[in-house]
TIMARSE-468241 format. One record per residue: x, y, z of N, C-alpha, C in turn. Coordinates in steps of 0.2 Angstrom, whole numbers, plus 2048, in hexadecimal, padded with zeros to 3 digits. Layout:
XYZXYZXYZ
...
// end
This chain:
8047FA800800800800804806800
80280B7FB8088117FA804816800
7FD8178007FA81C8047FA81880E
7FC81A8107FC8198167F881C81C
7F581A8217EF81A8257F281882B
7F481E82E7F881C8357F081C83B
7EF8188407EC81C8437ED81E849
7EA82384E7F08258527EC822859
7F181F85A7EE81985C7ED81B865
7E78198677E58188707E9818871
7EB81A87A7EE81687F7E7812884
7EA80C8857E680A8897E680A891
7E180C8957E280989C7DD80689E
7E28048A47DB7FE8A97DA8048AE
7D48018B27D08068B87D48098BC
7DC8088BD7DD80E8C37DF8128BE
7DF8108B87E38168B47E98148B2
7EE8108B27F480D8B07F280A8AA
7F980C8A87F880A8A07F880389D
7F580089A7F37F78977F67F8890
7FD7F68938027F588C8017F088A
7FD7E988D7F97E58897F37E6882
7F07E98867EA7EC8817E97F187C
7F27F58807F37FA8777F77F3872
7FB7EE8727FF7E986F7F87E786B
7F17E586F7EE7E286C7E87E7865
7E77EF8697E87F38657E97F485C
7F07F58617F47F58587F47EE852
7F57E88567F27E48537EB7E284D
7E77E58527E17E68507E07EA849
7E37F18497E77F68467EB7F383E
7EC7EF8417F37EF8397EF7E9836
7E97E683B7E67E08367E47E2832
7E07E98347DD7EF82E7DF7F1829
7E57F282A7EA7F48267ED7FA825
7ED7FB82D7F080582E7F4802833
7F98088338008088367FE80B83D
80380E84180380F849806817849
80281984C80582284E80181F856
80882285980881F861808825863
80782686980682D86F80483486C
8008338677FC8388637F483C869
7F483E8687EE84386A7E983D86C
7E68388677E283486A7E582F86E
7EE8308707F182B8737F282E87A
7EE83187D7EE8368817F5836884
7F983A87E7FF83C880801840885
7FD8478877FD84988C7FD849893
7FA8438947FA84189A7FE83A89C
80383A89780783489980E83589B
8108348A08178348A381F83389C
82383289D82783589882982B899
82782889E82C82089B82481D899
82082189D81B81D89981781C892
81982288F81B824887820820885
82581F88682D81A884828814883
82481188A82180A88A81C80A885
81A80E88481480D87F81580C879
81B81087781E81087082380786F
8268068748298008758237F8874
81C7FB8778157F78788157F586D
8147FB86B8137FC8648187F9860
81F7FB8608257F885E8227F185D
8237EE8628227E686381E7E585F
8197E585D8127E385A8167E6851
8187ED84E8187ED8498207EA848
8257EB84B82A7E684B82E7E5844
82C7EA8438317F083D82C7ED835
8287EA8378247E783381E7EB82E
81B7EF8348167F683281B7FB834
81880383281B80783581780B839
81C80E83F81B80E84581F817847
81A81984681E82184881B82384F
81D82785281C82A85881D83185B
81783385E81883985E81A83C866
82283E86882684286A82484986E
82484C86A82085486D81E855871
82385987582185C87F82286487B
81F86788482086E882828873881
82E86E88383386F88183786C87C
83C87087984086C874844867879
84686987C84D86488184985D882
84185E88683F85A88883E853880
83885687B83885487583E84F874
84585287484A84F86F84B849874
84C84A87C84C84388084984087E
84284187D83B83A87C83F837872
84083D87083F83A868844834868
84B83686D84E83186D84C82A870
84982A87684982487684381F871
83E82286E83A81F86884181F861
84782186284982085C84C81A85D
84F81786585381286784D80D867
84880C86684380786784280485F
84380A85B84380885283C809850
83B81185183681584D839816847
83481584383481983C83682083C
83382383E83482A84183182D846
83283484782E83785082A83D84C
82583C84F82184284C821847854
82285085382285485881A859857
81885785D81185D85D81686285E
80F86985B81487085C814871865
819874868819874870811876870
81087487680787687A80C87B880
80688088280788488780B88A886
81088888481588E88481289287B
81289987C81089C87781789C873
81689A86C81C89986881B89E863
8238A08608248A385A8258A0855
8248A085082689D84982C89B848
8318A28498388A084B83A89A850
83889B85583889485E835890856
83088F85682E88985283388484C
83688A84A83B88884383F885847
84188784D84A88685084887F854
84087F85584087A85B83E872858
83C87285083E86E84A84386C849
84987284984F87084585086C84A
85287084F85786C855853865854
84D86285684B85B85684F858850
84C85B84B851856844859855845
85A85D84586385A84886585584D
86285585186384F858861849855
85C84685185A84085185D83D84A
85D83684B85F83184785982E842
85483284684E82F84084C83683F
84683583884383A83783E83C83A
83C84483A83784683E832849837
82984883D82684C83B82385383F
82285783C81D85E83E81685B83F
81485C84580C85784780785F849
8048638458028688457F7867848
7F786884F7F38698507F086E854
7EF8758527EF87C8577E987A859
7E487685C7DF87785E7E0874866
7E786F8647E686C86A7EC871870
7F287386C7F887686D7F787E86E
7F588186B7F488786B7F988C867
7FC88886380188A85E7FE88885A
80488A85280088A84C80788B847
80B88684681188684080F88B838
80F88F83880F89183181188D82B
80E88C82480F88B82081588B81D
81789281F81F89581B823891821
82389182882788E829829887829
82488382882387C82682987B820
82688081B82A87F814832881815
83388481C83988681C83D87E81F
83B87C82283A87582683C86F821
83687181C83986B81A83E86A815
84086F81584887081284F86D815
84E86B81B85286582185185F81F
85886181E85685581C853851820
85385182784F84D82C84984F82D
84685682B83F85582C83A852826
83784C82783484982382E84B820
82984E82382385082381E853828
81A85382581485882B80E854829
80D8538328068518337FF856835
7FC8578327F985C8307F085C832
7EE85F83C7E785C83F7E486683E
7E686783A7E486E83B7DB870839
7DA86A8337D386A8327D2870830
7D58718297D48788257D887681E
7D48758187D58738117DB87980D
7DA8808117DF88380D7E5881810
7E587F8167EB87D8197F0876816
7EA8738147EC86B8107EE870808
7EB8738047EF8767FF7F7879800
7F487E8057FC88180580387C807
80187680B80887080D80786D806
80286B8038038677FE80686B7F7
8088727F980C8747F48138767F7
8138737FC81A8717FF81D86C7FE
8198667FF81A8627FE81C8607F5
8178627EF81A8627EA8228667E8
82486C7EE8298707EC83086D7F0
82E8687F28348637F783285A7F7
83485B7F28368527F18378507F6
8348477F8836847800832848804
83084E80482C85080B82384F80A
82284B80E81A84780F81484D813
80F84B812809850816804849816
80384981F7FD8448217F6848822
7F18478207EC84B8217E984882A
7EA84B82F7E88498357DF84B838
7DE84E8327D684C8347D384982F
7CD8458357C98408307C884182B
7C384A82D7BD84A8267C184C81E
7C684D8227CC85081B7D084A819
7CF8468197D48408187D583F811
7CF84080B7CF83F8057D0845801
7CD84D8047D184F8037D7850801
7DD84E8087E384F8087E784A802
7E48438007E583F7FD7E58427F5
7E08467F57E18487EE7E484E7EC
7E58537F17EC8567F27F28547F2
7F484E7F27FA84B7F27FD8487F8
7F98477FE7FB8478037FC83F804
80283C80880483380A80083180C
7FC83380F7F882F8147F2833819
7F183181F7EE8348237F082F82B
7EF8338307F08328387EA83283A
7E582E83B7DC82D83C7DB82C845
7DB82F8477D782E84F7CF82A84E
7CC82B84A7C68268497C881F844
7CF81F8447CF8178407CE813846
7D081584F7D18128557CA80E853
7C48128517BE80F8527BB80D84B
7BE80E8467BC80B83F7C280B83B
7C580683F7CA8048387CA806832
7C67FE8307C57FD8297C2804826
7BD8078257BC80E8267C0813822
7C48148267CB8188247D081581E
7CE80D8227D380D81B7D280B814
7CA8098147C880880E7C781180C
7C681680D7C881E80A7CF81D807
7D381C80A7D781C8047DA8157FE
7D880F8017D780A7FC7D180C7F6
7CC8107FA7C88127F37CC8187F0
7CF81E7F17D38227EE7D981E7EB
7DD81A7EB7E38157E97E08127E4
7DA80F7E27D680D7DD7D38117D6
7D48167D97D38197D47CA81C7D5
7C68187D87C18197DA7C081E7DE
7BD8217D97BB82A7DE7B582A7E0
7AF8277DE7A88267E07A88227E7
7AB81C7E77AE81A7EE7B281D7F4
7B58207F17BA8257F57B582A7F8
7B282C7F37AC8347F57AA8307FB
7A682A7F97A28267FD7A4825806
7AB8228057AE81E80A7B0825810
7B182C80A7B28318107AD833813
7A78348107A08358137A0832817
79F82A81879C82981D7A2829823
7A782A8227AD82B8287AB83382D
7A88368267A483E82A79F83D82D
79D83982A797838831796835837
79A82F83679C82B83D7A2833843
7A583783D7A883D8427A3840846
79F84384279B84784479584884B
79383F84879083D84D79483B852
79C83785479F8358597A283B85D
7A48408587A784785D7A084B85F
79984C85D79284E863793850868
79484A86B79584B87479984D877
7A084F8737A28528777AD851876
7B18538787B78548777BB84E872
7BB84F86C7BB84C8677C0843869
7C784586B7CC83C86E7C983A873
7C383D8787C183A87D7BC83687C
7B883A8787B08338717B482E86D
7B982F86C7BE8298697BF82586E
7C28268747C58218797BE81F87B
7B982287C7B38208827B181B87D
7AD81B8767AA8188737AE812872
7B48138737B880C8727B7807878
7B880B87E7B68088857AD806883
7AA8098827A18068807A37FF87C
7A67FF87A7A77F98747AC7F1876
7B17F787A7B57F187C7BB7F4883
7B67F18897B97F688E7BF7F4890
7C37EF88F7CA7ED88F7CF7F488C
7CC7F78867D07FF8887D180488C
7CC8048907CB80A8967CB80F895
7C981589A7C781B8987CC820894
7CD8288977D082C8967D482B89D
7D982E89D7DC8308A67D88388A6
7D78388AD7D183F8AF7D58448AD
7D584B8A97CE84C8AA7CC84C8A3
7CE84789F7CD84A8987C5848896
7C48428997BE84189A7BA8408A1
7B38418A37B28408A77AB83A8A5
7AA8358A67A48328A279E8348A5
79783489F7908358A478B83189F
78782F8A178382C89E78183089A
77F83489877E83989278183888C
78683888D78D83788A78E830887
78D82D88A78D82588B786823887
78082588777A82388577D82587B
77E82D87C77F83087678482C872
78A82787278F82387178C81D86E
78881B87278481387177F81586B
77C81A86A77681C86477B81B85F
78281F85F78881D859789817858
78981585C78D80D85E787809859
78080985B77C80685677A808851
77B80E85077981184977D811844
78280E84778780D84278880683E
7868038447867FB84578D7FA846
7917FC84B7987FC84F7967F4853
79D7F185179D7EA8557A17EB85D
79D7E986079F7EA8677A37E386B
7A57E486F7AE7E08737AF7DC86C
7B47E08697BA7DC8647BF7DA867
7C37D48687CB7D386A7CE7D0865
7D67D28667D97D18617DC7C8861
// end
């Protein structure tokens, strides 16, 4: 497969909140049956609430399972560069394909800090990196111009792209044609085929967690040539979105509706969700309307 379909995969826990590196191994398995690749500690991998060995373990959980076999990128990005290059390295000693870096969260960033805090990750590491551009979670926002400056470093591979804005998917995809080399992942759903027809490798799906096949037949029906299919295959990906983020904080309808289905995942760690029956009711009317099959193991 030339298009590739990473998805960015859970963390799972059990009730006290401790991480079940059993049932992220079982996870990804699940995942590559489908036929999409692993984006580890990503936003629906509730990277922000994971301690810095408990990220190492997660990544090392995945490794095992893809075992050089699928690829296996990981996303790195604290709100410091110093901190970043520490993590990136230990996912590079574990044998990632490459580190993908969110832009720093919390700290107000300039474009310049942004440019310098790219390089330096690239100069440090032995694998490639990507730029994982999400302002809505971060509160930053990589410019276009300096992405294209970026991508002019041989270590920076590409831009993962959840900004959820079509002119934004133009303006990288003429980056990406003016730098040989350099990839553009479309990181939201509804834009997935989109991005595909602007030139873009692939995509990083947060609801492939809950509809594999889904995701990846969008781009098997794009790869095919089939555009009727493809219109098709993304439609109804927009509507399983629509209806699953409703209720409320978009990775946390990810992670719950996976617990409704199969509670061996376990929840969010607090506070990113807090559960209620509302919430819970709203999930289940998806879960049937969709005809979602419920406790799958791998």
């Amino acid at each position: 497969m030339s298009i590739s379909t990473f998805v960015a995969l859970v963390t799972a826990f059990r009730e006290d909140e401790s991480v079940n590196f059993e049932k992220i191994r079982d996870e990804a398995r699940r995942q590559i049956a489908a036929g999409n690749d692993i984006f580890a500690c990503g936003t629906n991998g509730d990277f922000s609430s994971l301690t810095f060995d408990e990220k190492v373990k997660v990544v090392e959980s995945c490794a095992a399972v893809t075992q050089g076999k699928n690829r296996l990128i990981a996303n790195a990005g604290c709100p410091s560069t110093h901190e970043t290059i520490l993590l990136a390295r230990e996912f590079a000693r574990i044998g990632v394909e490459a580190v993908a870096a969110i832009t720093p969260y919390f700290i107000s960033c300039t474009q310049e800090g942004l440019y310098r805090h790219y390089s330096r990750i690239a100069d440090s590491l032995p694998v490639p990196v990507f730029i994982y551009e999400i302002p809505a979670r971060t509160g930053n926002s990589i410019d276009v111009d300096t992405v294209a400056r970026l991508a002019k470093h041989p270590n920076v591979k590409g831009v993962k792209d959840s900004s959820g804005k079509k002119e934004r998917l133009d303006a990288l995809a003429q980056v990406v044609a003016e730098n040989p080399g350099f990839e553009l992942y479309a990181g939201t759903d509804s834009l997935i085929l989109y991005g595909l027809r602007k030139g873009a490798s692939g995509c990083v799906s947060g609801l492939a967690n809950v509809i594999p096949s889904w995701i990846r037949n969008v781009a098997d029906s794009f790869e095919s040539g089939d555009a009727e299919a493809a219109d098709a295959a993304q439609e109804r990906v927009n509507r399983f979105r629509e209806a699953l983020y409703a209720p409320g904080y978009p990775p946390a309808m990810v992670k719950r509706i996976l617990y409704l289905l199969d509670r061996e995942v376990g929840n969010n760690r607090l506070p990113s969700l807090v559960p209620s029956t509302e919430v819970d009711a709203a999930l289940n009317e998806v879960i049937d309307n969709f005809g979602l099959e419920r406790a799958w193991h791998a």
